[in-house]
MDTraj code that builds the backbone (N, CA, C; nanometers):
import mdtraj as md
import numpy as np

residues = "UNK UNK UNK UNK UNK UNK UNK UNK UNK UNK UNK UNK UNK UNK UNK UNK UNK UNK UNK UNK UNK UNK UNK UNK UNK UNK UNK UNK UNK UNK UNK UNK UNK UNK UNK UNK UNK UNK UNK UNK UNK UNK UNK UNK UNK UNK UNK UNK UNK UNK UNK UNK UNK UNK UNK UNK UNK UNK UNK UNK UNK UNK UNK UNK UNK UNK UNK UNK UNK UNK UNK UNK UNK UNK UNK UNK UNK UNK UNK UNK UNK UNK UNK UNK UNK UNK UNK UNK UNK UNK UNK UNK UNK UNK UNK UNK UNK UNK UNK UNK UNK UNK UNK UNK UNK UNK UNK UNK UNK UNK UNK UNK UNK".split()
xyz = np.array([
    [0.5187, 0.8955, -0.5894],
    [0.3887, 0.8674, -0.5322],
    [0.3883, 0.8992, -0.3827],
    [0.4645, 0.8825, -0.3470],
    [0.5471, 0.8971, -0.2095],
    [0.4827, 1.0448, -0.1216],
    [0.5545, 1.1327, -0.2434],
    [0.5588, 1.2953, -0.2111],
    [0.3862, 1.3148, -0.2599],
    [0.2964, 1.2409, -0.3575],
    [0.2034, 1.3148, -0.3373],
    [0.0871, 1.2412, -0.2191],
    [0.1163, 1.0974, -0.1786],
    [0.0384, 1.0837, -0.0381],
    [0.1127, 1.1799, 0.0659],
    [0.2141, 1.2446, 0.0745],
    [0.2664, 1.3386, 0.1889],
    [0.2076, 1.4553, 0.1593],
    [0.2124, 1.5160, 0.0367],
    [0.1250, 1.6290, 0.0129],
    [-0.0117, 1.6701, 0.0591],
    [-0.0904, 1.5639, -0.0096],
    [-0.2134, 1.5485, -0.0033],
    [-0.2612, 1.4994, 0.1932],
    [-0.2014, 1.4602, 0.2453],
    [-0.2002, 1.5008, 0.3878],
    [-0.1615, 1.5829, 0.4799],
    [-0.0697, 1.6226, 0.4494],
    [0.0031, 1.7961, 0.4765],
    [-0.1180, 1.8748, 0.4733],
    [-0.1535, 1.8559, 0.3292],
    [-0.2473, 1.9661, 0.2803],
    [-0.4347, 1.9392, 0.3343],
    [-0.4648, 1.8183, 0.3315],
    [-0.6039, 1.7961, 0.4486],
    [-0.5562, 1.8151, 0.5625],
    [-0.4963, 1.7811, 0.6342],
    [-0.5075, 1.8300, 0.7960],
    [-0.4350, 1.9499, 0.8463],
    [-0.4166, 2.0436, 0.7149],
    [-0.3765, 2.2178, 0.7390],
    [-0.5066, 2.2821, 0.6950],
    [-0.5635, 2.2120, 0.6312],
    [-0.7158, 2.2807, 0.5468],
    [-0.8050, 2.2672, 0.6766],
    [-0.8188, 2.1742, 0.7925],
    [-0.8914, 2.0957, 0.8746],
    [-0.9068, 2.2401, 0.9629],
    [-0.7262, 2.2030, 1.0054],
    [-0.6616, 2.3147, 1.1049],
    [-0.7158, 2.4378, 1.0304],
    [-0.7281, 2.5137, 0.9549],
    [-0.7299, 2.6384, 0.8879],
    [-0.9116, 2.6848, 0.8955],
    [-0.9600, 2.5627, 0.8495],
    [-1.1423, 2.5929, 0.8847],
    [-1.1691, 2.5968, 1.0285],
    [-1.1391, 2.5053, 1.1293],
    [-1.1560, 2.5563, 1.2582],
    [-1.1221, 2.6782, 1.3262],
    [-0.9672, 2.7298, 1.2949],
    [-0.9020, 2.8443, 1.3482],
    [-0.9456, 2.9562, 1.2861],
    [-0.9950, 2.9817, 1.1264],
    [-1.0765, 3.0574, 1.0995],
    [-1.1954, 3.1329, 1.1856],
    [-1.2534, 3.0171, 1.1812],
    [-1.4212, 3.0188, 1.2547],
    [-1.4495, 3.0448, 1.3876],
    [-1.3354, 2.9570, 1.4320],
    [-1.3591, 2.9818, 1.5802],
    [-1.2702, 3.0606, 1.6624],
    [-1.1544, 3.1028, 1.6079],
    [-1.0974, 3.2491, 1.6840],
    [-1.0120, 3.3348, 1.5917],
    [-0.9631, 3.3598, 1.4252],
    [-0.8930, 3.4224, 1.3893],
    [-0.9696, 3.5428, 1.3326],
    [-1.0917, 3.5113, 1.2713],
    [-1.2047, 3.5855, 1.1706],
    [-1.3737, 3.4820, 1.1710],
    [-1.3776, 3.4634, 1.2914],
    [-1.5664, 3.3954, 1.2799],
    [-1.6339, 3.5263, 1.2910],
    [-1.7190, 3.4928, 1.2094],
    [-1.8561, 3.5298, 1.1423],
    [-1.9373, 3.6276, 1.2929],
    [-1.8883, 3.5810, 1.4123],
    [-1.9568, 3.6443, 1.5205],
    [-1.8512, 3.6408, 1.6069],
    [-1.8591, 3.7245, 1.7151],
    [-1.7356, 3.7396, 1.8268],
    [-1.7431, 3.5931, 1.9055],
    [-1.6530, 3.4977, 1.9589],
    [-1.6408, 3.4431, 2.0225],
    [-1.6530, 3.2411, 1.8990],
    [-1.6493, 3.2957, 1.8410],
    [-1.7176, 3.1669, 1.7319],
    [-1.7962, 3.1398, 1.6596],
    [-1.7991, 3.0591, 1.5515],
    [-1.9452, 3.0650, 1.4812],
    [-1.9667, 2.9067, 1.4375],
    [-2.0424, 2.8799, 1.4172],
    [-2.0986, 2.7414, 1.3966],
    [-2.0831, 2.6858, 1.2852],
    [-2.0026, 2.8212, 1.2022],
    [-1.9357, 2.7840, 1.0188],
    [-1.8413, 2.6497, 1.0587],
    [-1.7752, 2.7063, 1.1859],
    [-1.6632, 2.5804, 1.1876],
    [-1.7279, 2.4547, 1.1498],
    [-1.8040, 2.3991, 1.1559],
    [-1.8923, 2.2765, 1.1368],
    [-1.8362, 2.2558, 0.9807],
    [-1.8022, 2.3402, 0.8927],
    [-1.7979, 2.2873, 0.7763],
    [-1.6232, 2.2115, 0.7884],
    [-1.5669, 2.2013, 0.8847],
    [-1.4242, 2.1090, 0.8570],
    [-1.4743, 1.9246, 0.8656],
    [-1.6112, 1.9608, 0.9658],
    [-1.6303, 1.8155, 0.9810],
    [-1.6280, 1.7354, 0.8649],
    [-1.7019, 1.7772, 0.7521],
    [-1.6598, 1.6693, 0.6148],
    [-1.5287, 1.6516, 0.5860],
    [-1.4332, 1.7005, 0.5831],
    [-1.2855, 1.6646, 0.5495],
    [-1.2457, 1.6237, 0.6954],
    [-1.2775, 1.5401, 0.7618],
    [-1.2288, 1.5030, 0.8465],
    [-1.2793, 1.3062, 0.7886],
    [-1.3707, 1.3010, 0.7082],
    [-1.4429, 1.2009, 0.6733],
    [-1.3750, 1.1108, 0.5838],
    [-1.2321, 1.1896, 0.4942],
    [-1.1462, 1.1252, 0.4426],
    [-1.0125, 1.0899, 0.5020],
    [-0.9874, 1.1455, 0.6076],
    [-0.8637, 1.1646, 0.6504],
    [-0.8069, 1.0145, 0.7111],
    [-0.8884, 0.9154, 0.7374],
    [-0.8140, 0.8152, 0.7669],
    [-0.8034, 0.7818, 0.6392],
    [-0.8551, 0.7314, 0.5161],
    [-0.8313, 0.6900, 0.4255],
    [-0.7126, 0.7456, 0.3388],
    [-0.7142, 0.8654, 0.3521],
    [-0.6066, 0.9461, 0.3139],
    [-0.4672, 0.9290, 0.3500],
    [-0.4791, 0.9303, 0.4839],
    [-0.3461, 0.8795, 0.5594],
    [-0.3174, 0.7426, 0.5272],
    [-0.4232, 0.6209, 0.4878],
    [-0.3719, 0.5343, 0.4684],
    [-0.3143, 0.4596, 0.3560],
    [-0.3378, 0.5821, 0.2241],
    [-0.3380, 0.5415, 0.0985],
    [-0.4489, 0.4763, 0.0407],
    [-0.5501, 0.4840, 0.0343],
    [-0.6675, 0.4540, -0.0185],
    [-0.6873, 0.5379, -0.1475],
    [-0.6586, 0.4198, -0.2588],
    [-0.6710, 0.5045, -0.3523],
    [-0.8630, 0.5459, -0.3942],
    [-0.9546, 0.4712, -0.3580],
    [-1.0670, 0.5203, -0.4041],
    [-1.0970, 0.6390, -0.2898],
    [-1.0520, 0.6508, -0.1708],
    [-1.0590, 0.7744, -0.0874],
    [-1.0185, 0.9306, -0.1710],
    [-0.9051, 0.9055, -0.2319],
    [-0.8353, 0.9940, -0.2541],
    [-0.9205, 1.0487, -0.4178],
    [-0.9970, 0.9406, -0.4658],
    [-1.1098, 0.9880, -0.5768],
    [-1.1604, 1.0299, -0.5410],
    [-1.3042, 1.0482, -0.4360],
    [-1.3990, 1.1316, -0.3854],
    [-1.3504, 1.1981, -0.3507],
    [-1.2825, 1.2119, -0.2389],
    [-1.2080, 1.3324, -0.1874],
    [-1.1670, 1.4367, -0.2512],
    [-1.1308, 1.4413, -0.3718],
    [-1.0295, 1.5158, -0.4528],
    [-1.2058, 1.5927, -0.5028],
    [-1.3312, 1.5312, -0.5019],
    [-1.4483, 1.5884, -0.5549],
    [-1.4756, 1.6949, -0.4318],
    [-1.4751, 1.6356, -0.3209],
    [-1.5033, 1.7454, -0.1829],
    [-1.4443, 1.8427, -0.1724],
    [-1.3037, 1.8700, -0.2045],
    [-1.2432, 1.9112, -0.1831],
    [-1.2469, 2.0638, -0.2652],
    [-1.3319, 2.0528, -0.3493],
    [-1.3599, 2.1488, -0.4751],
    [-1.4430, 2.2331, -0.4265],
    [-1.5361, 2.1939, -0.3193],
    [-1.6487, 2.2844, -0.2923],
    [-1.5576, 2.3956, -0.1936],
    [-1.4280, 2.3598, -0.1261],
    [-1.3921, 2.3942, -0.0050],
    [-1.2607, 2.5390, -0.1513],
    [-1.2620, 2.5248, -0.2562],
    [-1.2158, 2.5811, -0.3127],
    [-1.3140, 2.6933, -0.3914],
    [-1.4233, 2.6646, -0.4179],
    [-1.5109, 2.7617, -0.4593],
    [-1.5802, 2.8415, -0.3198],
    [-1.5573, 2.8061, -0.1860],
    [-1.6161, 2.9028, -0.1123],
    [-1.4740, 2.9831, -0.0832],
    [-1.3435, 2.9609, -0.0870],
    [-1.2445, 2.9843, -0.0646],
    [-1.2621, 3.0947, -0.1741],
    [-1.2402, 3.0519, -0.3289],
    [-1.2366, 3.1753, -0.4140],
    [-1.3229, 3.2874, -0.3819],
    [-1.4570, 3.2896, -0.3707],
    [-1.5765, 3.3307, -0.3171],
    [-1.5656, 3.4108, -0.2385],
    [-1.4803, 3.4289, -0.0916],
    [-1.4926, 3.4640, -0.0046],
    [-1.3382, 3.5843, -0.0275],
    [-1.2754, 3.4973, -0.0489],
    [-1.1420, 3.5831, -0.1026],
    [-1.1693, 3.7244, -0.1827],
    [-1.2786, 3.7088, -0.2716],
    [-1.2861, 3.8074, -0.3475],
    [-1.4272, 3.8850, -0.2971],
    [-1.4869, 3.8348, -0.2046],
    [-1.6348, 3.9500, -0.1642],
    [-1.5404, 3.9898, -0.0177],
    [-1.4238, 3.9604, 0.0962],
    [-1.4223, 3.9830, 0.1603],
    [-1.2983, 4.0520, 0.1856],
    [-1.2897, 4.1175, 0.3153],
    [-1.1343, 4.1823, 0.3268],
    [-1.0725, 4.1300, 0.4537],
    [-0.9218, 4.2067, 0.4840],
    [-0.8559, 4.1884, 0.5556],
    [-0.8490, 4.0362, 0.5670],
    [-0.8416, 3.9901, 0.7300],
    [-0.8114, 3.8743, 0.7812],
    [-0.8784, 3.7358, 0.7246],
    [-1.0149, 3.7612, 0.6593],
    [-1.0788, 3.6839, 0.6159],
    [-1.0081, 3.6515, 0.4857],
    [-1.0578, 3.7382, 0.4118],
    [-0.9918, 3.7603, 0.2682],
    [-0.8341, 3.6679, 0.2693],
    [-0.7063, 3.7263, 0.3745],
    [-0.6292, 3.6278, 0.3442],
    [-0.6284, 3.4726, 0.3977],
    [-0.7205, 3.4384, 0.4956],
    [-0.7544, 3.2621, 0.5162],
    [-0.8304, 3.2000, 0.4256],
    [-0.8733, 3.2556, 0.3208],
    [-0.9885, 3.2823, 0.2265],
    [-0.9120, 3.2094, 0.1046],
    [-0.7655, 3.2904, 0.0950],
    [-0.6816, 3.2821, 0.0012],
    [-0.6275, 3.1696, 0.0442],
    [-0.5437, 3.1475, 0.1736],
    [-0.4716, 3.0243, 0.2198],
    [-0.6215, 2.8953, 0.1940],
    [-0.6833, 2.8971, 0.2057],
    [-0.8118, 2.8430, 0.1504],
    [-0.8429, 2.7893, 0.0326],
    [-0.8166, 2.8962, -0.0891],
    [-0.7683, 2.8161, -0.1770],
    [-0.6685, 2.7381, -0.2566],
    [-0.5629, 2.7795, -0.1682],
    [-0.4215, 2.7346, -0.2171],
    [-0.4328, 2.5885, -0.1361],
    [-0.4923, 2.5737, -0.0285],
    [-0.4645, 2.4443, 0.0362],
    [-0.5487, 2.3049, -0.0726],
    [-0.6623, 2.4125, -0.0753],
    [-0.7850, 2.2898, -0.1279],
    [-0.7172, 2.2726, -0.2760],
    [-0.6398, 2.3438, -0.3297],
    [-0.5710, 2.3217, -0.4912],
    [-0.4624, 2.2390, -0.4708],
    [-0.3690, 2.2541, -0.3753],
    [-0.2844, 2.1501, -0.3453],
    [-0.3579, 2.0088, -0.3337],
    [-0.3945, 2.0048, -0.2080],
    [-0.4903, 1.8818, -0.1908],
    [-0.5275, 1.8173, -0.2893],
    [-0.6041, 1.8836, -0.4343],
    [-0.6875, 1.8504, -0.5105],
    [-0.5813, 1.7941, -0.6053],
    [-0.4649, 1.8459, -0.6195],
    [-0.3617, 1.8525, -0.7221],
    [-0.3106, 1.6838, -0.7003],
    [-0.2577, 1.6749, -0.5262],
    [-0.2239, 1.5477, -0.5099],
    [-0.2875, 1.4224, -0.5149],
    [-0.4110, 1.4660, -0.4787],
    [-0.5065, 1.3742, -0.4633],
    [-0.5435, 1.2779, -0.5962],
    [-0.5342, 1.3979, -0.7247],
    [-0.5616, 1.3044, -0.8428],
    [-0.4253, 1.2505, -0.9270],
    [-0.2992, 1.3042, -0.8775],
    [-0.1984, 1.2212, -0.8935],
    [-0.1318, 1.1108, -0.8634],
    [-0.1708, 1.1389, -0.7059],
    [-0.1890, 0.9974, -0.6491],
    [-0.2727, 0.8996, -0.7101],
    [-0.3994, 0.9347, -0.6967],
    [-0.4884, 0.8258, -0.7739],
    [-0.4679, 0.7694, -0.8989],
    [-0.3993, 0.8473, -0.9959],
    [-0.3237, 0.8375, -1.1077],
    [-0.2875, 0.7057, -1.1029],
    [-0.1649, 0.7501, -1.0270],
    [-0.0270, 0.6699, -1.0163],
    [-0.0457, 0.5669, -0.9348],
    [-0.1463, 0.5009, -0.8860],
    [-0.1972, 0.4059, -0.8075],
    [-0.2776, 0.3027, -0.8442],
    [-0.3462, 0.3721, -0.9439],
    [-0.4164, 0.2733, -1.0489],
    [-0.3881, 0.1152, -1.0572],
    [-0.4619, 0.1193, -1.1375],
    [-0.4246, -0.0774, -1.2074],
    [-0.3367, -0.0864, -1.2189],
    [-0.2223, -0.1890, -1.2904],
    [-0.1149, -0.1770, -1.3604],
    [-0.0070, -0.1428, -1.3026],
    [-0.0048, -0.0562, -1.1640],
    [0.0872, 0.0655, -1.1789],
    [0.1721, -0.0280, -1.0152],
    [0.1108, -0.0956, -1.0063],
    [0.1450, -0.1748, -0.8434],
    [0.2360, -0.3053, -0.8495],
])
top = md.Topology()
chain = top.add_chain()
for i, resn in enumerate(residues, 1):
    res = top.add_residue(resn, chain, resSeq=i)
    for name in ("N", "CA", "C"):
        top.add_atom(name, md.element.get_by_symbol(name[0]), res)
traj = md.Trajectory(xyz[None], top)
């Protein structure tokens, strides 16, 4: 349980890091920045709960976290170069995340304490 609250935080605050640095200087949408970055602010909305082991955090979350994987697939496959591969790291983060998130919650359950 251990390794997937470490996961599942590894993996939100590299997804956090990865939507800002995207947007605002590796591949934004316009020279100098773009206002896409705005989309890290929702995963920033779980991250204390996350860090603290909250298992009903780590339920919703694991739902948010899905949308940040379908623009990831999305973008991966309409776009190229530099985009295309943060696109990809994009969806590998939000699948990790998503992976731990409902194992944790799993294993946290009723019973299980």
């Amino acid at each position: 349980m251990r390794a997937c609250k470490l996961g599942a935080s590894v993996s939100l605050i590299a997804l956090i890091a990865l939507c800002l640095a995207w947007e605002l200087w590796l591949a934004p949408l316009r020279p100098g920045g773009s206002w896409l970055a705005l989309k890290a602010l929702p995963l920033a909305a779980p991250l204390s709960g996350v860090l603290a082991g909250r298992r009903y955090t780590y339920q919703w979350s694991s739902m948010l976290v899905l949308a940040y994987f379908a623009e990831g697939a999305t973008r991966a496959w309409a776009e190229l170069g530099t985009s295309q591969a943060l696109a990809i790291a994009e969806v590998v983060l939000s699948l990790a995340f998503f992976a731990c998130a409902v194992v944790y919650a799993r294993l946290s359950g009723r019973g299980s304490g």
